[in-house]
N, C-alpha and C positions, 0 to 999 in steps of 0.2 A: 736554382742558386747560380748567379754568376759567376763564369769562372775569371779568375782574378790572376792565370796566369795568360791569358789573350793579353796581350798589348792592345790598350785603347788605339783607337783611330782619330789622329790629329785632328783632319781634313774631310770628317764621313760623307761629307756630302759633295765632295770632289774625288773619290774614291773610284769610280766608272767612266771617270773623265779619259783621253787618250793620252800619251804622255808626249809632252813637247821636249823636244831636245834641249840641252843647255849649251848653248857654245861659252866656248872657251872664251875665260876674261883676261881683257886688254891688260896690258903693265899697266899701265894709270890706275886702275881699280882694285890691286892686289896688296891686302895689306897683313903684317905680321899677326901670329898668333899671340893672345893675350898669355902674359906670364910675367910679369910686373907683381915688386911687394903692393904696390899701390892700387895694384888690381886686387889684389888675394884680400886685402884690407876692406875695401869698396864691398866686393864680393861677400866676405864675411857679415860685414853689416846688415846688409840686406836680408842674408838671412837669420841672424841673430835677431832681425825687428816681423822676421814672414813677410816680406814684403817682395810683389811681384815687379819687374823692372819691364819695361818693353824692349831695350836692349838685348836681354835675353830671348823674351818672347816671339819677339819679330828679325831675332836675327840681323842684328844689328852688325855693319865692318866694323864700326868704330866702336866697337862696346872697348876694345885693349888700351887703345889710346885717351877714349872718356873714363874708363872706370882708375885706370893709373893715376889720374890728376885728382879721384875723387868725386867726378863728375856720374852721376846715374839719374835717369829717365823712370821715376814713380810711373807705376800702372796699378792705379787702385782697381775696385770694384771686381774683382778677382782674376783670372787669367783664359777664360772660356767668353767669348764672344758672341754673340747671337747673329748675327752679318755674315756672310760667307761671301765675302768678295776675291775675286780672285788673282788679287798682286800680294795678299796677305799671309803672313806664316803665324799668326796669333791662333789657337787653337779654337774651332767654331761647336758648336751646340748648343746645348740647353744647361744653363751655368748649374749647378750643383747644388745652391746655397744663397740666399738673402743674401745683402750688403750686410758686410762685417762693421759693425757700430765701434769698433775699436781701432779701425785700421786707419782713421783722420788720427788717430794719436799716435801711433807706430811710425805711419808716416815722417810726422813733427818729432820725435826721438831720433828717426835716422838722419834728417834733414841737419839736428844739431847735432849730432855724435860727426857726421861728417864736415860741419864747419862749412857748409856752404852758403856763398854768396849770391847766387842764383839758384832755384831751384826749378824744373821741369816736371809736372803732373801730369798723366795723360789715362787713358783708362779706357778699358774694353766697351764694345758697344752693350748697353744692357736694354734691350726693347721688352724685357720683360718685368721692368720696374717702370712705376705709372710716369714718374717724373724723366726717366732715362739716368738716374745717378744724379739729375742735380742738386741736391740738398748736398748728398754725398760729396760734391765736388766742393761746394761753399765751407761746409763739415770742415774739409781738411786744410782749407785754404786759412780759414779763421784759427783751426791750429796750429797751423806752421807759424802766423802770425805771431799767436803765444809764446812760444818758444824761440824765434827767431827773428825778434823785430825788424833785423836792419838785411832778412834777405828778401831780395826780390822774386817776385812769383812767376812762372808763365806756366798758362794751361794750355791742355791741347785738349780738346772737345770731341764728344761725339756729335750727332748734328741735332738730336733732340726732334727728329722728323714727324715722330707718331705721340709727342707730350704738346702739353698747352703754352701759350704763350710764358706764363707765368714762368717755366722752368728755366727759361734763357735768363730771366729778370734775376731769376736767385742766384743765379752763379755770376753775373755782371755785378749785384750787388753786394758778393763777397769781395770785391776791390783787387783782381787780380793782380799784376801788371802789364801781363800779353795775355792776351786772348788768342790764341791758335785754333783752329779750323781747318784741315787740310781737303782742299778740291781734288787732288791726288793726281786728277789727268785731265784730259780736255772734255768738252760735254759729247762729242760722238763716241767715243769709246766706255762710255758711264754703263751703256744697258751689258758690256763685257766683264768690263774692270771692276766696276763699283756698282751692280746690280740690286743692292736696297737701298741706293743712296740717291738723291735728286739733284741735278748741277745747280740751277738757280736757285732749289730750297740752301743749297749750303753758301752759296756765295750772298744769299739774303740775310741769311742767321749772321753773316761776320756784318754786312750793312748794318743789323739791325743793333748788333753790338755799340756801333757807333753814336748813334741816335740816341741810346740809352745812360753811355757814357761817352763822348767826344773827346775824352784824356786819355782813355785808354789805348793801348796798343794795339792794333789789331795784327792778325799774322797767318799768312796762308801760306803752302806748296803743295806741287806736283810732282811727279816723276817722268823724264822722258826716257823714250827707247821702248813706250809700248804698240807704236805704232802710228803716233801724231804727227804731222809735219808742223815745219816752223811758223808754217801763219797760223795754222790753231794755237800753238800756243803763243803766240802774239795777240790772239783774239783774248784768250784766259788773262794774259798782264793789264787790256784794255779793260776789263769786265771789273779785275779785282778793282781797276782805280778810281770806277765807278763807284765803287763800291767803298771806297777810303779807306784801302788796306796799304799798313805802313810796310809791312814786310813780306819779303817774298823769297822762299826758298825752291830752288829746284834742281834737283838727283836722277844721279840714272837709276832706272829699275832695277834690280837685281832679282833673277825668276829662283827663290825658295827651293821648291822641286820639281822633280815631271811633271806632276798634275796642277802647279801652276802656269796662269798664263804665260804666254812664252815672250821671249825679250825679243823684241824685232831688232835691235841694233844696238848696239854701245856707241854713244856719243860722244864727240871726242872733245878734248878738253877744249879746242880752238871756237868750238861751237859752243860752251856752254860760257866764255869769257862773252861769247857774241849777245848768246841773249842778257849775261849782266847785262853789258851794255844798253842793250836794248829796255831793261827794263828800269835804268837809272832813267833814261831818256822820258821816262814816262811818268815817272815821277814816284817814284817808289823812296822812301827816306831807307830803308837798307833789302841791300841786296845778297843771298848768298846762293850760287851757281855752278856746283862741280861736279864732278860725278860721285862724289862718296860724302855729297850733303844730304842730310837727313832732318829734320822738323828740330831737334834738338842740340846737333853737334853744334858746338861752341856757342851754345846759349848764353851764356852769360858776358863773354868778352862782344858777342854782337847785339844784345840788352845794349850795353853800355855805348855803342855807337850809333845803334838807333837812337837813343837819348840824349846824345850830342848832337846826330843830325836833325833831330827835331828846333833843339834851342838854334840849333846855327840858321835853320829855317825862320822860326820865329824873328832872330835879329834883324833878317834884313827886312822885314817887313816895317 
């Protein structure tokens, strides 16, 4: 019988790893403890519906400042991950349980009970269901829809590496309105950082988003400060635009615990206004570049200016 007073192990398969140090973070990156009615509210919801958020799960700075406005990051497909990459604080093994058939509707209840106007979907990797969760993803997409006609959607993807073509089809054919895909880091540091993940298989799948729907948004980021220099990721902003990625986010790392990778540096704010720049120049229709940007902070106020920068493109043509 298991004993059920052991504390599970987060991370068991980083568990014999050495520990890396954490150095101390820069003032730029420090931000207040959540304690907000607006948080306690958000919070409550969420678990009044069971529903897992990645904010929570990955440790998010901005959960106090996103969850007070009412803002929360959906993590369907339950909260155990099958991936063990190692920038991540999402908890890794073998998931516990089938996809929950009720949780597209739980979802679409919290989405309304909160009054939001953008919404954010993102969801663990599940390599142990045939399609990777994409029914799942479409599932819930088409619910929120029901209950929320007038908000806008964005997902954020696994990469669907080891399912058939079809799966990408069903979740593009739910009618998102961003498609998110995160490369995470540059393609040398993939066999460290993101070990079951394929750099071109993922910058393909957002191409291939395009070809399938050309209206859609497409949407990627990285993290610096794992050990890239500025032409690699200069290489990464050339790659996406190959690729017709409209958005681009990029954050400093922040290393979870010992036994994650470790943070080779904090980047300074002067450096990350540099690669905006860099990356307007390249033609990216929005940009977001600081150190405490993450795949979903301020998703909706930047929804709304991609959308802008889009028509103002189109005008002058």
């Amino acid at each position: 019988m298991r004993d059920n007073s052991v504390p599970k192990i987060r991370h068991p398969e980083k568990a014999n790893r050495p520990d890396n140090a954490q150095p101390k973070k820069p003032s730029w990156i420090r931000v207040k403890a959540p304690t907000s009615e607006g948080y306690k509210k958000t919070r409550d919801i969420m678990r009044e519906n069971r529903l897992v958020t990645v904010c929570e799960e990955a440790g998010c700075p901005n959960v106090g400042e996103c969850w007070s406005q009412g803002h929360a990051t959906m993590m369907i497909m339950g909260e155990v991950c099958t991936r063990a990459c190692t920038f991540c604080n999402i908890a890794t093994g073998k998931p516990p349980e089938s996809l929950d058939a009720f949780e597209p509707g739980r979802v679409a209840v919290a989405v309304k009970k909160l009054g939001l106007n953008h919404v954010v979907i993102t969801s663990v990797d599940r390599d142990d269901v045939e399609d990777g969760g994409a029914e799942h993803f479409a599932q819930t997409i088409r619910a929120v829809r029901r209950q929320s006609p007038d908000t806008t959607i964005e997902i954020l993807t696994p990469d669907f590496i080891r399912c058939a073509p079809a799966a990408l089809e069903t979740v593009v054919a739910a009618k998102p309105d961003v498609f998110n895909h995160n490369l995470e880091t540059v393609p040398g540091l993939y066999p460290e950082v993101r070990p079951g993940a394929r750099y071109f298989h993922s910058l393909r799948l957002l191409q291939r988003v395009k070809e399938l729907d050309p209206a859609m948004f497409t949407k990627s980021g990285i993290m610096v400060g794992l050990g890239e220099d500025r032409q690699s990721v200069l290489q990464v902003m050339d790659d996406m635009r190959a690729a017709d990625i409209d958005f681009l986010t990029i954050g400093q790392y922040l290393q979870p615990t010992p036994k994650h990778h470790r943070v080779d540096r904090f980047v300074t704010p002067d450096e990350f206004a540099g690669y905006e720049k860099a990356a307007y120049g390249k033609g990216f229709l929005m940009v977001s570049a600081t150190p405490l940007t993450r795949s979903s902070y301020h998703a909706g106020d930047d929804f709304a200016q991609l959308r802008s920068a889009r028509l103002k493109k189109l005008a002058k043509r």
